[in-house]
MDTraj code that builds the backbone (N, CA, C; nanometers):
import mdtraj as md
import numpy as np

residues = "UNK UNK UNK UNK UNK UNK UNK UNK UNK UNK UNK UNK UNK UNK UNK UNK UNK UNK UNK UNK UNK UNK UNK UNK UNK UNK UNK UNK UNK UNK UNK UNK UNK UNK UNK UNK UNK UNK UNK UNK UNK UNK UNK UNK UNK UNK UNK UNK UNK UNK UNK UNK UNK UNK UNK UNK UNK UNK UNK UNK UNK UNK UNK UNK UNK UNK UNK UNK UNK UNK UNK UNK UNK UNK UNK UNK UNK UNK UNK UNK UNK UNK UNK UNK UNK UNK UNK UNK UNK UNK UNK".split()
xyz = np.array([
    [-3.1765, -7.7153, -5.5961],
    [-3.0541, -7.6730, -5.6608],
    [-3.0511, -7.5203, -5.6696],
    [-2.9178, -7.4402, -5.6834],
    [-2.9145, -7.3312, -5.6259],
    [-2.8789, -7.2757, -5.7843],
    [-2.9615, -7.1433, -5.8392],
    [-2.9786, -7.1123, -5.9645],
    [-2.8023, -7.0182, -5.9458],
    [-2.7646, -7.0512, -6.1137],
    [-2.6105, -7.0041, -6.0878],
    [-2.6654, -6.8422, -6.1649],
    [-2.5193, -6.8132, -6.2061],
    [-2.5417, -6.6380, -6.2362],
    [-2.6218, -6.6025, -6.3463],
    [-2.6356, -6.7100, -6.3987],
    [-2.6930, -6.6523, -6.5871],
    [-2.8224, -6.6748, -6.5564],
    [-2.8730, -6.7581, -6.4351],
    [-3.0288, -6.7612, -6.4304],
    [-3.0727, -6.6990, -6.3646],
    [-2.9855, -6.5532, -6.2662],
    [-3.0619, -6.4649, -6.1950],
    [-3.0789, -6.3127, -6.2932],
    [-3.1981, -6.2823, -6.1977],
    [-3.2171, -6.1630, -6.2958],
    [-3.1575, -6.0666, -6.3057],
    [-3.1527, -5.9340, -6.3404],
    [-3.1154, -5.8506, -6.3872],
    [-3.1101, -5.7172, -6.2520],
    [-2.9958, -5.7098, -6.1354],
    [-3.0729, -5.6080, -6.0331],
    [-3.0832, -5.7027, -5.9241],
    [-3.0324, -5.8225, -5.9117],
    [-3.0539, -5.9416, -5.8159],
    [-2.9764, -5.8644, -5.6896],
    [-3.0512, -5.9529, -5.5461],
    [-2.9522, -5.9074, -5.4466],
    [-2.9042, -6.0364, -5.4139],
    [-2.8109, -6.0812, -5.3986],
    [-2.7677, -6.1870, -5.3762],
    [-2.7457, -6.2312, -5.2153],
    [-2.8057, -6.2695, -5.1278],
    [-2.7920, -6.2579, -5.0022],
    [-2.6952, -6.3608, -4.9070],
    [-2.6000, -6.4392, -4.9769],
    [-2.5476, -6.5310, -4.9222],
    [-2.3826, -6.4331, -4.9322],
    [-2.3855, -6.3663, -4.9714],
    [-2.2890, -6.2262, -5.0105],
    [-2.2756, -6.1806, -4.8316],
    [-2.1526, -6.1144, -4.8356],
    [-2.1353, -6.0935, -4.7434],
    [-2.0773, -5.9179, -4.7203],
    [-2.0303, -5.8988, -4.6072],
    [-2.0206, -5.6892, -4.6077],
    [-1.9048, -5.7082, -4.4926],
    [-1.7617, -5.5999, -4.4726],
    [-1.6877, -5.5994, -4.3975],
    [-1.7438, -5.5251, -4.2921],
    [-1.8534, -5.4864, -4.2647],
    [-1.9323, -5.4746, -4.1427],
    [-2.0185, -5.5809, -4.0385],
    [-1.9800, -5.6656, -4.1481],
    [-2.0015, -5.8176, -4.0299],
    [-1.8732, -5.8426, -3.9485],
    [-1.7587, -5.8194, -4.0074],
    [-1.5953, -5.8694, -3.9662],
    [-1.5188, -5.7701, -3.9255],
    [-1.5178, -5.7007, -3.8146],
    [-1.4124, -5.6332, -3.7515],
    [-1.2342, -5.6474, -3.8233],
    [-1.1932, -5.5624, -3.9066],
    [-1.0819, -5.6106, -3.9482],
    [-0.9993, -5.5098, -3.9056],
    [-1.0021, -5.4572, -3.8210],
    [-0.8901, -5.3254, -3.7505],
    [-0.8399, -5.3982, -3.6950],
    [-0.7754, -5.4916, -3.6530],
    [-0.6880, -5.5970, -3.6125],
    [-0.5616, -5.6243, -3.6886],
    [-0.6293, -5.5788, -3.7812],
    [-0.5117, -5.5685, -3.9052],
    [-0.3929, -5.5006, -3.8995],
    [-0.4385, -5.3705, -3.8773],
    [-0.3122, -5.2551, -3.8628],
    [-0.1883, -5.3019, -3.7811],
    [-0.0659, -5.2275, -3.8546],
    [0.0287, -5.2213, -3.7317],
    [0.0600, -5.0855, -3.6845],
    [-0.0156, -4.9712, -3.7755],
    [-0.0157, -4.8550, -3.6978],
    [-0.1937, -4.7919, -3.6711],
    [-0.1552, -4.7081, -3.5915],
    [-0.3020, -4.6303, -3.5326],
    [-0.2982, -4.4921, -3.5672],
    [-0.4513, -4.4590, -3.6173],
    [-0.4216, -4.3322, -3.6977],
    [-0.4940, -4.2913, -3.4826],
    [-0.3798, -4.1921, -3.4857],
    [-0.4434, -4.1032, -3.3431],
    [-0.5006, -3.9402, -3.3884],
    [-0.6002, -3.9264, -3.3835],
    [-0.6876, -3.8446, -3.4268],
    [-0.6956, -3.6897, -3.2942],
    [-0.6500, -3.5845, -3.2928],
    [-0.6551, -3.4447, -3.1980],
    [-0.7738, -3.3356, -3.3013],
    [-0.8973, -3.3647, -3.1641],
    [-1.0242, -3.2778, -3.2021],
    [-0.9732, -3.1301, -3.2152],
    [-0.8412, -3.0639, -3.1169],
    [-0.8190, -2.9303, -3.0877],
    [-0.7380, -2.9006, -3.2061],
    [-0.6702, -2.9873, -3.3011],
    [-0.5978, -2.9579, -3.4196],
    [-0.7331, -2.9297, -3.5264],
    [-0.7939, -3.0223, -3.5356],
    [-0.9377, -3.0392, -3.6582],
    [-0.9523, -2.9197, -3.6527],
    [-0.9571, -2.9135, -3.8289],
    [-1.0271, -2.7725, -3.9049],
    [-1.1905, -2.8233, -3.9113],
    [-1.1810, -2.9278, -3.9758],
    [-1.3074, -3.0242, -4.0106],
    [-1.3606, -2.9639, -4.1752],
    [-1.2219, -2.9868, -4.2170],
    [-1.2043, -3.0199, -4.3521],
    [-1.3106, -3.1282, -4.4432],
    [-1.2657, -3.2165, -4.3420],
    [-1.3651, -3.3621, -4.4401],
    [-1.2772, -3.4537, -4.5157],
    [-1.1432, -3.3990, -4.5178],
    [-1.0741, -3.4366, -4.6238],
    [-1.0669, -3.6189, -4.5821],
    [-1.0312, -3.6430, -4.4414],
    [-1.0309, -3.7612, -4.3978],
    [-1.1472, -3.8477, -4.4077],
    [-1.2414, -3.8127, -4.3947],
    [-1.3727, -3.8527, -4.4142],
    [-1.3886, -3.8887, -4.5768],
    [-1.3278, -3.7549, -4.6704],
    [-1.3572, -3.8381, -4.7567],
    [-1.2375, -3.9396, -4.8239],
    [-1.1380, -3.9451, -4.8018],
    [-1.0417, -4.0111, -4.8618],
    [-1.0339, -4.1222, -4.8039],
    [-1.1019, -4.2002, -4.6577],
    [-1.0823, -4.2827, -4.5892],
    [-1.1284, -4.4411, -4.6713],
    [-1.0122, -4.4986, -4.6964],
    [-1.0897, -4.6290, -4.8194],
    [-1.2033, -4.7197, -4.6874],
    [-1.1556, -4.6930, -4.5631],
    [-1.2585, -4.8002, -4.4644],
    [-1.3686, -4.7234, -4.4112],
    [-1.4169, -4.6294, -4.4773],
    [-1.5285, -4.5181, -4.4110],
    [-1.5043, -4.5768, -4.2271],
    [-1.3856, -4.5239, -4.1683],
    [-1.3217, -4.4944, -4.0307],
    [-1.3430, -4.3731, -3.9704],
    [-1.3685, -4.2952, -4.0180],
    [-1.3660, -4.1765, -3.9704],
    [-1.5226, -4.1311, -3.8759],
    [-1.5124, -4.1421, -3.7830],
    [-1.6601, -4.1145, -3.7530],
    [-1.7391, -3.9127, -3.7205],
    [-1.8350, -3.9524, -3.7980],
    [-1.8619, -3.7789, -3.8155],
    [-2.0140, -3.7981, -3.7347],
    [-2.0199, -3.6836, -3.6319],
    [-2.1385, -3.6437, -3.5712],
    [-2.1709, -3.4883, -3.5869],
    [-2.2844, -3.4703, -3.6369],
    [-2.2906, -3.3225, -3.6493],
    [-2.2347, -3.2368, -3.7535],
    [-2.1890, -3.3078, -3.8499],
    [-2.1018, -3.2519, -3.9759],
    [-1.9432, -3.1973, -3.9019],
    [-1.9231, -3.2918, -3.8365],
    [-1.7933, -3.2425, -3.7430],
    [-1.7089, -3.3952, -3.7358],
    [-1.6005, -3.3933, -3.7403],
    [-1.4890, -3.5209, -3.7554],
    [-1.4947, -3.5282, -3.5612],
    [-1.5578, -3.6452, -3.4564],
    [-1.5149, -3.6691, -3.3888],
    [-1.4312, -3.7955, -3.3122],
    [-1.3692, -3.8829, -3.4239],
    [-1.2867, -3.9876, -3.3796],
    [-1.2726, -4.1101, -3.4911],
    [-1.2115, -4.2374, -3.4496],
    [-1.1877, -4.2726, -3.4958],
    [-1.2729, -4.3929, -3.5120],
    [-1.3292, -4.4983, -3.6322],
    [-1.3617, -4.5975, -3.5593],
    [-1.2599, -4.7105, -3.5581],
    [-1.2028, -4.7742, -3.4345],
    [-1.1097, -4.8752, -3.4765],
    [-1.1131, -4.9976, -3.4797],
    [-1.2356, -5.0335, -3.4709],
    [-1.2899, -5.1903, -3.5212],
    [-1.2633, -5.1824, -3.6710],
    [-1.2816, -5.1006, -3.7670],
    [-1.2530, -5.1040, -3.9202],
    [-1.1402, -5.0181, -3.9929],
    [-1.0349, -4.9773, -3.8922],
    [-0.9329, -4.9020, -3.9377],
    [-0.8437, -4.9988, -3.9755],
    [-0.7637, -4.9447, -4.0754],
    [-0.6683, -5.1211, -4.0827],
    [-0.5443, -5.0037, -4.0743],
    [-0.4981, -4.9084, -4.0686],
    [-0.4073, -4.8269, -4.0410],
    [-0.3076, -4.8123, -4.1544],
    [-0.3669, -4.7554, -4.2943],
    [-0.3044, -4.7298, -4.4050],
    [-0.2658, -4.6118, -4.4104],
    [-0.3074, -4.5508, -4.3459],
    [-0.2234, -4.3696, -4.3040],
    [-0.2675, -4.2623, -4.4124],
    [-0.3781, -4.3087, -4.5095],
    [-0.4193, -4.1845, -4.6021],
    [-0.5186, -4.0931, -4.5072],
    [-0.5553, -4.0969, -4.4126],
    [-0.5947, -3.9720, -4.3458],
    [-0.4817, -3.9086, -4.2721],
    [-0.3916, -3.9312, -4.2716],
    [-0.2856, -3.8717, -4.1666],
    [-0.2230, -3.7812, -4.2844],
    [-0.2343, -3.8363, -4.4041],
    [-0.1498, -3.7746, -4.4720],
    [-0.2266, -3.6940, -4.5614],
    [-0.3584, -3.6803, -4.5596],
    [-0.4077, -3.5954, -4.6464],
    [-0.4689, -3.4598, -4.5887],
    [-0.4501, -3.5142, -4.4265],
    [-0.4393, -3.3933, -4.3208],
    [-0.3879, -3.2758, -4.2766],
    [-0.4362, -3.1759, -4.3868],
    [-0.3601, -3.0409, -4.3603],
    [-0.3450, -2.9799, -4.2417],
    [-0.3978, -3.0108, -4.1354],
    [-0.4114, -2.9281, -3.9802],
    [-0.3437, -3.0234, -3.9069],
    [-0.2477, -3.1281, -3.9653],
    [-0.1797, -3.2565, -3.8936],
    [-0.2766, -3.3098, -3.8001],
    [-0.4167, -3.2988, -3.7919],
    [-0.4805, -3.3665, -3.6678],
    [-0.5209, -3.5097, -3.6537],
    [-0.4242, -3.5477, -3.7495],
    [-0.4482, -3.7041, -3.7683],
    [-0.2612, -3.7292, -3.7974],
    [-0.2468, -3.8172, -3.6789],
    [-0.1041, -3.8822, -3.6758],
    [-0.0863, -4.0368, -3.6568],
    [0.0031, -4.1457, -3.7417],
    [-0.0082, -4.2481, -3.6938],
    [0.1083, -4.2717, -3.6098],
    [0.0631, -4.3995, -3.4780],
    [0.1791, -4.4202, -3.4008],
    [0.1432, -4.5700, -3.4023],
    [0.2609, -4.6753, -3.3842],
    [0.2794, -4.7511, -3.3962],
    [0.1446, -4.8529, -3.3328],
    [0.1079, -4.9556, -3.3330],
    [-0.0150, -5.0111, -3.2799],
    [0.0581, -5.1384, -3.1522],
    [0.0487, -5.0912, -3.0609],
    [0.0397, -5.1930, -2.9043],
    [-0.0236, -5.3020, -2.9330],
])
top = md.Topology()
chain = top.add_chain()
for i, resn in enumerate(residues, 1):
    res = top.add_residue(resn, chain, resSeq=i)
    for name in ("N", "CA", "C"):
        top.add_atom(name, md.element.get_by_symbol(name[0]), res)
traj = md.Trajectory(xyz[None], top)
């Protein structure tokens, strides 16, 4: 029998729990954030405001997008002072 919540301890990891890094949900979107490296200040601002940590950073530098976990809510496009993040409709 499988112990319920009041009989685990205190700090438990619960492993039958699951993470949206098992499930590709960028399928979701109906728009695409399109991301221009030659606009990037490399602010961060996208990086940090991104609710799907999408933004992929190499080198302390913004270089793309990831779109297996983008669901295309447009708060990096819009918190983008150098406009280098635009959404266009999703194909």
């Amino acid at each position: 029998m499988k112990e319920t919540w009041k009989e685990l301890p205190i700090g438990c990891i619960i492993e039958e729990g699951g993470t949206s890094r098992k499930f590709k949900t960028g399928d979701w979107r109906s728009e695409r954030a399109i991301f221009s490296k030659e606009k990037c200040t490399n602010c961060l601002l996208c990086y940090i405001y991104c609710p799907d940590d999408s933004i992929i950073m190499k080198n302390d530098k913004v270089v793309g997008i990831d779109y297996d976990f983008c669901k295309g809510c447009g708060i990096c496009a819009k918190i983008c002072k150098a406009k280098a993040i635009e959404m266009k409709p999703e194909r």
